[in-house]
C-alpha positions as CSV (number, residue, x, y, z in Angstrom):
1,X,113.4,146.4,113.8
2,X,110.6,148.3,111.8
3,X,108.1,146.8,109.8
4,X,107.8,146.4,106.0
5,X,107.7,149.8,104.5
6,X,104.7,149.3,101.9
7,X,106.2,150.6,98.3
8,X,103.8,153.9,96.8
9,X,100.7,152.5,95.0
10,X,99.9,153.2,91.3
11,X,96.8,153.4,89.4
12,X,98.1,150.3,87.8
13,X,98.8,148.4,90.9
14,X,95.2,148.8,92.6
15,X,93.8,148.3,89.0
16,X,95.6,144.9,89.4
17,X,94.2,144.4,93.0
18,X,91.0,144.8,91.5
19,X,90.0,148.4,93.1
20,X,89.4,149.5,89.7
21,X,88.4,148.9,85.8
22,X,90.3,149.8,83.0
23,X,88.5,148.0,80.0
24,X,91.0,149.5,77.8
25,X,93.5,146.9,79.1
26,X,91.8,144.7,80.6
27,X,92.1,141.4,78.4
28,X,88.4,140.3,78.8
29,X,88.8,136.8,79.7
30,X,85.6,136.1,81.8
31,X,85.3,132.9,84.3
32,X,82.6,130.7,83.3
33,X,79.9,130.4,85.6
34,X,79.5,132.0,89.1
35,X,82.0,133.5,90.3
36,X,81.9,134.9,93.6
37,X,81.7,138.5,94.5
38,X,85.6,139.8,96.7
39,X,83.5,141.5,99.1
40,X,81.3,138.0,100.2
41,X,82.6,137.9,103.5
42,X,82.2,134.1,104.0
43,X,84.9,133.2,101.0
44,X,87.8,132.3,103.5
45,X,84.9,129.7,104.7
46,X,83.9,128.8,101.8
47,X,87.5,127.7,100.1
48,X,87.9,125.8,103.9
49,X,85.0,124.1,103.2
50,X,85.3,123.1,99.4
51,X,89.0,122.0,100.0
52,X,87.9,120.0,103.0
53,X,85.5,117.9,100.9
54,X,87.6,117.3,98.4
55,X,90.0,115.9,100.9
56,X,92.9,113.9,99.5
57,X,91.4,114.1,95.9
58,X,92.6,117.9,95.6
59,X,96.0,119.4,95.5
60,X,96.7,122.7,95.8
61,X,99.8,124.3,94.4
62,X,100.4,128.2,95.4
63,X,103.5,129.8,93.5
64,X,105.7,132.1,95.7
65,X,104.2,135.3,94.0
66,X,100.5,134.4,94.9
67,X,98.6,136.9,96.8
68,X,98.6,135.6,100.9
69,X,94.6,135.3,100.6
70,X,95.5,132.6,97.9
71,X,98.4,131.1,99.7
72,X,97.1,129.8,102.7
73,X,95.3,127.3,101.3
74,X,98.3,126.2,99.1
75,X,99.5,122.5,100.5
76,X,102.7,123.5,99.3
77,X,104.5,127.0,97.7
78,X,107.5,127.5,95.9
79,X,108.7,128.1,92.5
80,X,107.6,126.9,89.0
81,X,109.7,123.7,88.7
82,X,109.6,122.6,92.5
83,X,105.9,122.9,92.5
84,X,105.6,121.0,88.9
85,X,107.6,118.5,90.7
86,X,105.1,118.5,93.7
87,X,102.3,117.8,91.5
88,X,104.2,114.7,89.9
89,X,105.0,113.1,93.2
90,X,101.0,112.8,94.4
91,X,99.7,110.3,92.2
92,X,96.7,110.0,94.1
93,X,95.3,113.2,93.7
94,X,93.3,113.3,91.1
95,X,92.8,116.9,91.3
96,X,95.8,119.8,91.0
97,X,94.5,123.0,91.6
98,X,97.6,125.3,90.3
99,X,97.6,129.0,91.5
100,X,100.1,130.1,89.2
101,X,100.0,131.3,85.5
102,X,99.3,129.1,82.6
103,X,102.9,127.7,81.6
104,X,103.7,126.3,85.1
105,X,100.1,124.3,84.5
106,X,101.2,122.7,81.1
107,X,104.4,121.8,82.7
108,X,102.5,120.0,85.7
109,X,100.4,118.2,83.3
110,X,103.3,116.9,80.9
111,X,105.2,115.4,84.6
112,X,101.8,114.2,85.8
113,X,99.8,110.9,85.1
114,X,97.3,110.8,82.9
115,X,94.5,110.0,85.2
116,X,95.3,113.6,86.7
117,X,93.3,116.9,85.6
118,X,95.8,120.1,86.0
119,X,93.1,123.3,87.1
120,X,93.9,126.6,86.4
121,X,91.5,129.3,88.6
122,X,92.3,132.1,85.8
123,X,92.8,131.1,82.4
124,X,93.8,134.7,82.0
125,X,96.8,134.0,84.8
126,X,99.7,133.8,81.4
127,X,103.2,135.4,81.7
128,X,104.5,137.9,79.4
129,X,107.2,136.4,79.3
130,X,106.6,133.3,77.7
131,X,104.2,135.0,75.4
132,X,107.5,136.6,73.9
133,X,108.4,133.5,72.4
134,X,106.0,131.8,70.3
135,X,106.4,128.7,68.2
136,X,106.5,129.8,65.1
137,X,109.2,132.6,65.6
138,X,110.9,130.1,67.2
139,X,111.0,127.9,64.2
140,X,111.6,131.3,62.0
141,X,114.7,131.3,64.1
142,X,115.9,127.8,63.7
143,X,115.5,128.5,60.1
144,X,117.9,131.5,60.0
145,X,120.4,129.4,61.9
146,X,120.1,126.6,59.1
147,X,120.6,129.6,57.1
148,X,123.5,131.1,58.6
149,X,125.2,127.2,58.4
150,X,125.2,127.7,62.7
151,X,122.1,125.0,63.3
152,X,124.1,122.3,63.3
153,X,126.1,123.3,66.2
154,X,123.7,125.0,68.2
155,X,121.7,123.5,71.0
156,X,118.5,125.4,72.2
157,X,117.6,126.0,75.1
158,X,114.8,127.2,77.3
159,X,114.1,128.8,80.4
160,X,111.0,126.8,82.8
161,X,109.3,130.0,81.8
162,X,108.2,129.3,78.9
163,X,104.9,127.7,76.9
164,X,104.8,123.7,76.6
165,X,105.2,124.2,72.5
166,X,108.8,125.4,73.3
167,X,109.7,123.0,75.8
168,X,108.8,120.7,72.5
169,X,110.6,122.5,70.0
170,X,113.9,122.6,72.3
171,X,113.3,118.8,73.3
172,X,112.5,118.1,69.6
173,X,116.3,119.4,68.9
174,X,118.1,117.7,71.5
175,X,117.8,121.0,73.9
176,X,117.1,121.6,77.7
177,X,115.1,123.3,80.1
178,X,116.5,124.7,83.1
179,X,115.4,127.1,85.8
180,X,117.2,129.7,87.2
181,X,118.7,127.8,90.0
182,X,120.8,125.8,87.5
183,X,120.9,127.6,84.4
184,X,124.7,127.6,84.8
185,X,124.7,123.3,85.2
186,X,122.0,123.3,82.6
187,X,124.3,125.7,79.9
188,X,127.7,123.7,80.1
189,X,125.9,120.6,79.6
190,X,124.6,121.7,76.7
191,X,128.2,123.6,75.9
192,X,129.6,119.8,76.2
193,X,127.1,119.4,73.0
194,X,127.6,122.4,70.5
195,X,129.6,125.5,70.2
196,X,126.6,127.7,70.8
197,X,123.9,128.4,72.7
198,X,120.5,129.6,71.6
199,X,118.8,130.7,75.1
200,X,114.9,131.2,74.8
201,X,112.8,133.1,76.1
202,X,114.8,135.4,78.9
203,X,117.7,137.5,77.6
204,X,118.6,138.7,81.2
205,X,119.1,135.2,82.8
206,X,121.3,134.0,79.7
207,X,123.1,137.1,79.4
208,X,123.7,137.0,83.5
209,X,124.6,133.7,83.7
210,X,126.8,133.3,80.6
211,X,128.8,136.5,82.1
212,X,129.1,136.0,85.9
213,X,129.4,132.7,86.2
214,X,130.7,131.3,83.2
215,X,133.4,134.1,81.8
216,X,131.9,134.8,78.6
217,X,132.0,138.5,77.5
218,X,129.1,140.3,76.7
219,X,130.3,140.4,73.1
220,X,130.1,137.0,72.7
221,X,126.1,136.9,73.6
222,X,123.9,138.2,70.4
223,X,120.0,139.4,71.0
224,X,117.6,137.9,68.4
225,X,114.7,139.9,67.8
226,X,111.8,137.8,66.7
227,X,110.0,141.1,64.9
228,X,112.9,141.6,62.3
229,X,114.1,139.9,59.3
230,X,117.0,137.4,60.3
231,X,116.4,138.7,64.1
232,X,118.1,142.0,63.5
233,X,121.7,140.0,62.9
234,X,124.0,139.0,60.2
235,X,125.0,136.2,59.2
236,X,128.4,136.4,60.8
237,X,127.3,137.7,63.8
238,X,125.7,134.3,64.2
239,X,127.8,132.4,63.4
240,X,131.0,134.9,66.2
241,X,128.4,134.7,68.6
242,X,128.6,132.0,71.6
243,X,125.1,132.6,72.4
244,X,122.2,133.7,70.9
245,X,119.8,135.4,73.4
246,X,116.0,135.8,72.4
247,X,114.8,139.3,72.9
248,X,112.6,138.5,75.9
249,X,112.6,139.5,79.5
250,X,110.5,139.6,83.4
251,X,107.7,142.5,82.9
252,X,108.9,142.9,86.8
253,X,112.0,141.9,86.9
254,X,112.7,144.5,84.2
255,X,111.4,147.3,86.4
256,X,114.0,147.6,88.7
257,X,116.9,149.9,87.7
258,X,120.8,151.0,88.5
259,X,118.9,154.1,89.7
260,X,116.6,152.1,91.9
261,X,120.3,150.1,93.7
262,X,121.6,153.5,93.6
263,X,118.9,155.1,95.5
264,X,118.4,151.9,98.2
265,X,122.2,152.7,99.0
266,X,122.0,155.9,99.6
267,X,119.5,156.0,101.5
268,X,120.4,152.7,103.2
269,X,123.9,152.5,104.1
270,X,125.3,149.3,104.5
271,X,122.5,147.3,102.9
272,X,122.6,144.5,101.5
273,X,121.4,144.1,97.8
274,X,120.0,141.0,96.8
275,X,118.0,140.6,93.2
276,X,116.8,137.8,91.0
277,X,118.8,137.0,87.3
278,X,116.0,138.0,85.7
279,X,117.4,141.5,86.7
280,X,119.2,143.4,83.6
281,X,122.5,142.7,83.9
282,X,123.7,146.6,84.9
283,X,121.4,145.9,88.3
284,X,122.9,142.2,88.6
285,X,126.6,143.5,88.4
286,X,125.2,146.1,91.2
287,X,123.7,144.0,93.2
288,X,125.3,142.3,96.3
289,X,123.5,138.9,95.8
290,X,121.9,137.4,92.9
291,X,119.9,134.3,93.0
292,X,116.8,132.3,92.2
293,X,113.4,132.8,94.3
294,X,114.4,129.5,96.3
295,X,118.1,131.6,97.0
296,X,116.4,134.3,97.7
297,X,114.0,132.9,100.2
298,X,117.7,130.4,102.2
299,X,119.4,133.4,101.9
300,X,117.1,135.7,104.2
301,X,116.5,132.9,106.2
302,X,119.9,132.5,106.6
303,X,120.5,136.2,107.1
304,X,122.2,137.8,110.6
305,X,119.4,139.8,112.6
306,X,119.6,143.2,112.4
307,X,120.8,142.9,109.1
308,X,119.5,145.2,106.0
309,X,118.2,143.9,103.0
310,X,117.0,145.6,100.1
311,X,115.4,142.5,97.4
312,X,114.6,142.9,93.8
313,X,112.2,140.3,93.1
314,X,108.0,140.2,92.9
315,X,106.6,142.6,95.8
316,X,104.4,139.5,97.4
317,X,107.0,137.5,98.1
318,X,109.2,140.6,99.4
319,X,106.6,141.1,102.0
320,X,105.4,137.8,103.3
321,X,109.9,137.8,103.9
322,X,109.7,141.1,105.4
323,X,106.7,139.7,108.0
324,X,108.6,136.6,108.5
325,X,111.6,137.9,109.7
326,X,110.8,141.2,112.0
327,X,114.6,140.7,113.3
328,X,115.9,141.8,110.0
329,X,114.9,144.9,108.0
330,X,114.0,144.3,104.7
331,X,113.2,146.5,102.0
332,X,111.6,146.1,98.3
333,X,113.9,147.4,95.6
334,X,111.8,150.2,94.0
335,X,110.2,153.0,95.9
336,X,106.4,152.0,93.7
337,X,104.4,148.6,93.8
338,X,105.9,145.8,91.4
339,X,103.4,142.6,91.2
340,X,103.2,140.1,88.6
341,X,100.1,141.3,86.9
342,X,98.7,137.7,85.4
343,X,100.0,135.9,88.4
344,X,97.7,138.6,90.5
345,X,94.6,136.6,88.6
346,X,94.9,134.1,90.4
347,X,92.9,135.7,93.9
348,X,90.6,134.1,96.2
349,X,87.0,134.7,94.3
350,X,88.7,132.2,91.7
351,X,90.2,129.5,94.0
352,X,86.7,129.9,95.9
353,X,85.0,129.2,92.4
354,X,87.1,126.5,91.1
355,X,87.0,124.5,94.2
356,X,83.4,124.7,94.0
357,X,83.2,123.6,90.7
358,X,85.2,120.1,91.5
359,X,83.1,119.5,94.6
360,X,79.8,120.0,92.1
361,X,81.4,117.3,90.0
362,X,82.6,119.4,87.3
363,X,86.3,120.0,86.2
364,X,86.8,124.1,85.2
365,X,89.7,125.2,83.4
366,X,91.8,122.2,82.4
367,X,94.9,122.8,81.5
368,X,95.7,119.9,78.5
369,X,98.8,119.8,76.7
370,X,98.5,117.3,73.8
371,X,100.8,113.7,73.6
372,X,103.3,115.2,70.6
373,X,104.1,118.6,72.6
374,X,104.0,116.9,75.4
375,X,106.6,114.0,74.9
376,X,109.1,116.4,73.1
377,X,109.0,118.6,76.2
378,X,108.7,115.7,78.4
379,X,112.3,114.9,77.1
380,X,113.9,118.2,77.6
381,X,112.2,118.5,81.4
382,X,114.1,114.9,81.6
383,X,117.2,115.8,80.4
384,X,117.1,118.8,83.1
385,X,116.4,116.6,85.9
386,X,119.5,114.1,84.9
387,X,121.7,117.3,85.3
388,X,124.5,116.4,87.7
C-alpha cells in the first residue's frame, strides 16, 4: 500500500505547530517559569528522565489527538471519558499529568480522590467547544424553559465535552452526561424521564443521534442560540420540539464538508467513509461509517487489508492509524491540515516542564474543581456510568 498522504499545510496549521507567531490570535497565556526551548535537543531525555524519577507517583494521561512527541510518554491514550476513568482507577498515584484540554482535567479531578493533584501542561489547552456553553447561558436557558411551561418535563443533558459547571448544572437537574459512544443509551434513558431533551453543548452529536439512531425527524430537534433573546425560538416551538439542541459544535469536526465526501469519492472509488458524530449531519448521512474515536480506532483495526479508508476525525489520530496499518490505505477527509488547535498546546516543551516542576517538588497547573460543582457533576458522571 502507499503511505499516508500528508493533507496541504496552512499558515494556520504551522502557526499551530509553533513555526510561526501571530500575536493577533494568539491568546497570550504564558507557562510560568522555565519553559524549555523546542529546539533543545535533549527534551526526549529529559521527559525520560523526569517521568522515571517520579516513578509510580506520576500518571500520564495522553488523549488520542495528542501530538506523537507527547504520546509516547502517555501510560495510557484514548478518549476523554476512558482516560478520566484511567485516572480514577490509580489511587496511588499521587500525580495525573493530563495531556489533553482543560475540561477532560476537571472531569479527572471530580472521579479522582482527594489526595490526587490533576496537572494540566497548558492552561491554555481549552476546547471551543465547551467554551460555547457557559453557565450562565445555560441557566438563561433553563429560565426560558420555566418560561415557556416546558422545564418541568425537560431533562438536560450534556455531552463529556463540556466544562465541570455544566456537568453541575445538568446533575443539579436530574440530567446526564454521556460521550459519544453512548449518547443514544444515555438519551432514552433520560427519554424514559421527560418528553424532551435539552442536549448541551454539541448540536451535531444530538441532532445525529436523535435522527439515525433513534427515528426522530429533524423537525422535531430545535437549535437554541445562547446570543438571542429566548434562544432565537418561540414559545411553541419549545414546547413541539422533542429536543432542544444548543448552538455549539467541533471547531474540526465542523470543517469537513459534503464537498470534502464528495471529492474523497471521486477521486477514490470504492472507499470507504468513516467520520465522527460530531460531523454535521449532511456529512454523517454521507458517510459510510459513523462512530466515536474508540469506533473509529476497532473499526480500522478491524478493517480487510487492502482496503480504502477515507476518516473524518482530528488529523493526529488519522495518521498515527494510517502508520499503524501500512496494509490498508487510509486517507484524511479534507485535502488541508485539520488539528485541534488547544489540544496542539499540549507539546513536548510543556510535558518536559511540568514533569520537571513535580520532580523539583512543586505542583504547576492544578486543575481544581470546587466540592459544590463537583458533587452535582459527580452525580450526572454517576448516572452515565449506571447506563445499562
Amino acid at each position: 500500500m502507499t503511505g499516508f498522504n500528508e493533507p496541504a499545510p496552512t499558515q494556520t496549521a504551522l502557526l499551530l505547530l509553533g513555526r510561526g507567531t501571530d500575536a493577533g490570535s494568539e491568546r497570550g497565556v504564558d507557562c510560568p517559569g522555565e519553559l524549555p526551548a523546542p529546539s533543545d535537543p535533549n527534551l526526549v531525555e529529559r521527559a525520560r528522565a523526569a517521568k522515571e524519577a517520579l516513578g509510580g507517583s506520576v500518571f500520564v494521561l495522553g488523549h488520542h489527538y495528542q501530538r506523537d512527541e507527547v504520546i509516547q510518554f502517555a501510560d495510557v491514550t484514548g478518549d476523554s471519558f476512558k482516560l478520566a476513568q484511567q485516572a480514577a482507577a490509580r489511587p496511588d498515584a499521587e500525580y495525573i499529568v493530563f495531556c489533553g484540554v482543560h475540561f477532560m482535567a476537571e472531569s479527572a479531578d471530580i472521579l479522582t480522590g482527594d489526595h490526587q493533584r490533576v496537572v494540566l501542561p497548558d492552561m491554555a489547552a481549552g476546547c471551543s467547544m465547551a467554551d460555547m456553553a457557559t453557565a450562565s447561558q445555560v441557566e438563561q436557558c433553563w429560565e426560558d424553559l420555566t418560561a415557556a411551561g416546558v422545564a418541568a418535563d425537560t431533562v438536560p443533558m450534556t455531552y463529556m465535552n463540556s466544562s465541570a459547571a455544566i456537568k453541575g448544572f445538568v446533575g443539579r437537574e436530574g440530567g446526564v452526561v454521556c460521550t459519544s459512544s453512548n449518547a443514544e443509551r444515555a438519551l432514552r434513558w433520560a427519554y424514559e424521564r421527560g418528553e424532551k431533551v435539552l442536549f448541551l453543548p454539541d448540536q451535531h452529536l444530538g441532532r445525529n443521534t436523535v435522527v439515525r439512531q433513534m427515528g426522530f425527524e429533524l423537525d422535531d430537534c430545535v437549535l437554541y442560540n445562547p446570543h438571542k433573546p429566548n434562544g432565537g425560538l418561540t414559545a411553541e416551538e419549545l414546547r413541539e420540539a422533542k429536543i432542544i439542541l444548543w448552538k455549539g459544535h467541533c471547531s474540526v469536526h465542523g470543517r469537513f464538508t459534503l464537498d470534502c465526501v464528495e471529492e474523497m469519492r471521486e477521486r477514490k472509488p470504492g472507499v470507504n467513509i468513516l467520520v465522527h458524530p460530531e460531523c454535521t449531519h449532511e456529512v454523517v448521512a454521507a458517510a459510510d461509517h459513523v462512530g466515536s474515536t474508540e469506533y473509529i480506532i476497532k473499526t480500522l483495526d478491524e478493517a480487510e487489508p487492502g482496503s480504502s479508508w477515507a476518516v473524518g476525525t482530528e488529523l493526529n489520530l488519522v495518521r498515527r492509524l494510517a502508520n499503524a496499518h501500512p496494509d490498508k490505505e487510509i486517507s484524511f477527509l479534507d485535502r488541508t491540515v485539520c488539528y485541534c488547535s488547544t489540544m496542539n498546546r499540549i507539546d513536548l516543551p510543556h510535558l518536559v516542564w511540568a514533569l520537571e516542576e513535580l520532580v523539583a517538588g512543586r505542583v504547576p497547573n492544578q486543575i481544581t474543581v470546587d466540592p459544590e460543582t463537583a458533587k452535582h457533576a459527580r452525580a450526572a458522571l454517576d448516572r452515565m456510568l449506571e447506563l445499562p
